[in-house]
C-alpha positions as CSV (number, residue, x, y, z in Angstrom):
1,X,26.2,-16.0,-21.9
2,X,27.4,-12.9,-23.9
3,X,30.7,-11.4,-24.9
4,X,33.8,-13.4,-25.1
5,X,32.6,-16.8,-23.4
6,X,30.6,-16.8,-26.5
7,X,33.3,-16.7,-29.2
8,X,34.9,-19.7,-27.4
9,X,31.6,-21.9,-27.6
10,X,32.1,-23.3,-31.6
11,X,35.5,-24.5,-30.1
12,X,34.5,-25.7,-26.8
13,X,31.9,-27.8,-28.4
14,X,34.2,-29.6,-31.3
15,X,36.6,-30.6,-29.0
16,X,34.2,-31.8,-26.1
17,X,31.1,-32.7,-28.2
18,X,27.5,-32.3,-27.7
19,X,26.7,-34.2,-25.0
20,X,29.5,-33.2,-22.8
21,X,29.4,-30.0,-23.8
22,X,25.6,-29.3,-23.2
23,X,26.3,-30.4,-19.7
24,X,29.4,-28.2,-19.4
25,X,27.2,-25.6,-20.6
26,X,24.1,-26.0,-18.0
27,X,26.4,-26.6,-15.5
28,X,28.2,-23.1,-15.8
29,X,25.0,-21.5,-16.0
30,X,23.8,-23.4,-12.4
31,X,26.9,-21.5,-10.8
32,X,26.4,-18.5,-12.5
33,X,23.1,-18.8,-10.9
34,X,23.6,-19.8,-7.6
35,X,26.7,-17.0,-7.5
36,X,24.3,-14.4,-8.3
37,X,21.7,-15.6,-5.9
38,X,24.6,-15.5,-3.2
39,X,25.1,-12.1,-4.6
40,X,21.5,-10.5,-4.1
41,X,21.3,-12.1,-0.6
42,X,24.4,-10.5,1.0
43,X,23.4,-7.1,-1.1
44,X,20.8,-6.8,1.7
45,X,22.8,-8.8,4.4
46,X,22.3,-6.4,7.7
47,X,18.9,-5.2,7.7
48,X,19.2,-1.0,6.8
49,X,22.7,-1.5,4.8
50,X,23.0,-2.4,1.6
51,X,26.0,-3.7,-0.2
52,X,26.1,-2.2,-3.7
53,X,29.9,-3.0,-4.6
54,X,32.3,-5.6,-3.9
55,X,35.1,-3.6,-1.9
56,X,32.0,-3.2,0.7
57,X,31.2,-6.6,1.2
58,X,35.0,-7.4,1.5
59,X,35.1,-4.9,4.3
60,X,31.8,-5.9,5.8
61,X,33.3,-9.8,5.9
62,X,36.8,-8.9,6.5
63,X,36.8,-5.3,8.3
64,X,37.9,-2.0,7.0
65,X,41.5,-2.3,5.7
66,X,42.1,-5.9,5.0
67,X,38.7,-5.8,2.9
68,X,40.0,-3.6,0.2
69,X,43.6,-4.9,0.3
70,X,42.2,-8.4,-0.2
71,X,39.2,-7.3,-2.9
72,X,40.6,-4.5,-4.5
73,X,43.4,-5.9,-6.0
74,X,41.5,-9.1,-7.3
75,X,39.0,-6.7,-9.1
76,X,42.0,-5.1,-10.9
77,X,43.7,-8.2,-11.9
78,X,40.4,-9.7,-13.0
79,X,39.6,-6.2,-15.0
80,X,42.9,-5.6,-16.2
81,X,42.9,-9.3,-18.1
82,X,39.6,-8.5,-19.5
83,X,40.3,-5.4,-21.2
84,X,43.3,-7.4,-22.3
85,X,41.9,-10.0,-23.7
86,X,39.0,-7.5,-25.3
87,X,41.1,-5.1,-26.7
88,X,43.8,-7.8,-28.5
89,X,40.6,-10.3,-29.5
90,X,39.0,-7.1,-31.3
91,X,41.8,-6.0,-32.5
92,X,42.6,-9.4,-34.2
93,X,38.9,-9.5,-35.7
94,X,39.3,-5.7,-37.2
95,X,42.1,-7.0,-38.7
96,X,40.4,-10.0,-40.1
97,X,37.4,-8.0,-41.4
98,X,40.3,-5.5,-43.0
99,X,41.7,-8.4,-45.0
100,X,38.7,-9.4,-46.1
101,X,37.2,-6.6,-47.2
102,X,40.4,-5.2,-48.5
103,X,42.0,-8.0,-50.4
104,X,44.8,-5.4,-52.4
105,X,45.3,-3.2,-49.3
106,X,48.5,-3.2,-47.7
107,X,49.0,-5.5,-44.7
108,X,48.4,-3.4,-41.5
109,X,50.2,-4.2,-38.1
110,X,47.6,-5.8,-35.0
111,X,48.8,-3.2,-32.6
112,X,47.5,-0.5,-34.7
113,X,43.9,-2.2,-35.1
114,X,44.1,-2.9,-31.1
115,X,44.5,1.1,-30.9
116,X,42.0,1.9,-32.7
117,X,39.4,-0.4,-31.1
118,X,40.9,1.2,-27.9
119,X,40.1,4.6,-29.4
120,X,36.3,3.8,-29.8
121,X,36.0,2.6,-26.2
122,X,37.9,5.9,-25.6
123,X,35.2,8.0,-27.1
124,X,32.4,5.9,-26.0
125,X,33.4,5.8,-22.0
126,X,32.7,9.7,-22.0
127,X,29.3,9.7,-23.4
128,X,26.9,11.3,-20.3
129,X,25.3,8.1,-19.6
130,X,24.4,4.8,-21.0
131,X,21.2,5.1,-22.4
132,X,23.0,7.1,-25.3
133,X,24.5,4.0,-26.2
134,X,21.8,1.4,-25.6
135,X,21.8,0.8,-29.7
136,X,25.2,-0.4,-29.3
137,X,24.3,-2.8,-26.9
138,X,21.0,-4.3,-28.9
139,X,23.5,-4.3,-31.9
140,X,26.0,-6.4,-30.1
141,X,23.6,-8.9,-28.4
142,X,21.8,-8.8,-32.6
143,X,26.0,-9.5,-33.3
144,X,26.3,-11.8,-30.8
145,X,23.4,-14.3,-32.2
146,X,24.7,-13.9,-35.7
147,X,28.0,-14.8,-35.4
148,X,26.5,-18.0,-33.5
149,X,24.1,-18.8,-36.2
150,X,26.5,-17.9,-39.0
151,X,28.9,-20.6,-37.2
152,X,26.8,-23.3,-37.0
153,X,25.1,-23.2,-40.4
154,X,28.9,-22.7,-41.8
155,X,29.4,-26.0,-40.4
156,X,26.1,-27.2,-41.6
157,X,26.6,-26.3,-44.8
158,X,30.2,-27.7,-45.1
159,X,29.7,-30.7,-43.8
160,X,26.0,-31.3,-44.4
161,X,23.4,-31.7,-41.6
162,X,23.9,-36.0,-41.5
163,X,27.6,-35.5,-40.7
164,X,26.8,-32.7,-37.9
165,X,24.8,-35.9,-36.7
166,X,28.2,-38.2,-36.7
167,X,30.1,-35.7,-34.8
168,X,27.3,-35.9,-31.5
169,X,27.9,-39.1,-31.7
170,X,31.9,-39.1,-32.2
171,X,33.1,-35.7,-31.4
172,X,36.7,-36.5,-32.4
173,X,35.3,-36.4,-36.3
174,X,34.9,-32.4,-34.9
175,X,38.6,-31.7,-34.8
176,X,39.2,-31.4,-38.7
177,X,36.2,-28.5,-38.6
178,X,38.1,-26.1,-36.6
């Protein structure tokens, strides 16, 4: 799991606590797993034909017209809240990492940190191809296992590694942490 399900895990896990949210965990990744197994085996579903986007499998299983008018709009939706979500979450941590490394600085609105996160995506969805930007990538998956680590030896350290213990046993004792 990468990207945004990962910011939610510190959260998800104080409020459900380990055991529950371990299984939580290995249960999203079994339907992530069987959805991407149904996914290669209809990519090759009529010998000679593959599949290679969704809009053609809604039109393979639903025929040519009512395929994209019941796909197509569910990929925009779904994409649309994405880039939503992206674009006001980063936005929200640029402004964090502003006040914190810029204690004295006047205070600077969200919207403006939200456009200039959607300025770098701007620049960076015209480079040729992706293999000019397959640094960014190994940074954020580097990024991506800090920020995990970084959160749960905050917690370690805070609370000490005997009352991480108390809170797998009573995850209620998590809800002062966050």
């Amino acid at each position: 799991m990468v990207g945004a399900g990962v910011l939610s895990l510190p959260y998800t896990m104080a409020n459900l606590g380990w055991v529950p949210g371990v299984v939580i965990l290995i249960l999203s990744w079994i339907i992530t797993l069987y959805t991407l197994r149904q996914m290669v085996e209809m990519h090759e579903m009529i010998p000679g034909k593959r599949f290679d986007r969704y809009h053609e499998l809604g039109q393979q299983a639903f025929g040519e017209k009512l395929g994209l008018c019941i796909v197509v709009p569910q990929q925009l939706i779904c994409e649309v809240g994405v880039d939503i979500v992206y674009m006001v979450t980063r936005g929200k941590s640029l402004q964090k990492v502003h006040k914190i490394l810029c204690k004295d600085c006047k205070s600077i609105k969200t919207t403006y940190f939200i456009m200039i996160f959607a300025l770098v995506h701007f620049v960076l969805s015209h480079l040729p191809n992706f293999n000019s930007i397959s640094g960014v990538s190994l940074a954020a998956v580097v990024m991506s296992l800090s920020y995990s680590t970084i959160a749960w030896a905050a917690s370690a350290s805070i609370r000490g590694f005997r009352q991480m213990w108390i809170m797998v046993i009573k995850p209620q004792a998590c809800q002062e942490q966050f």
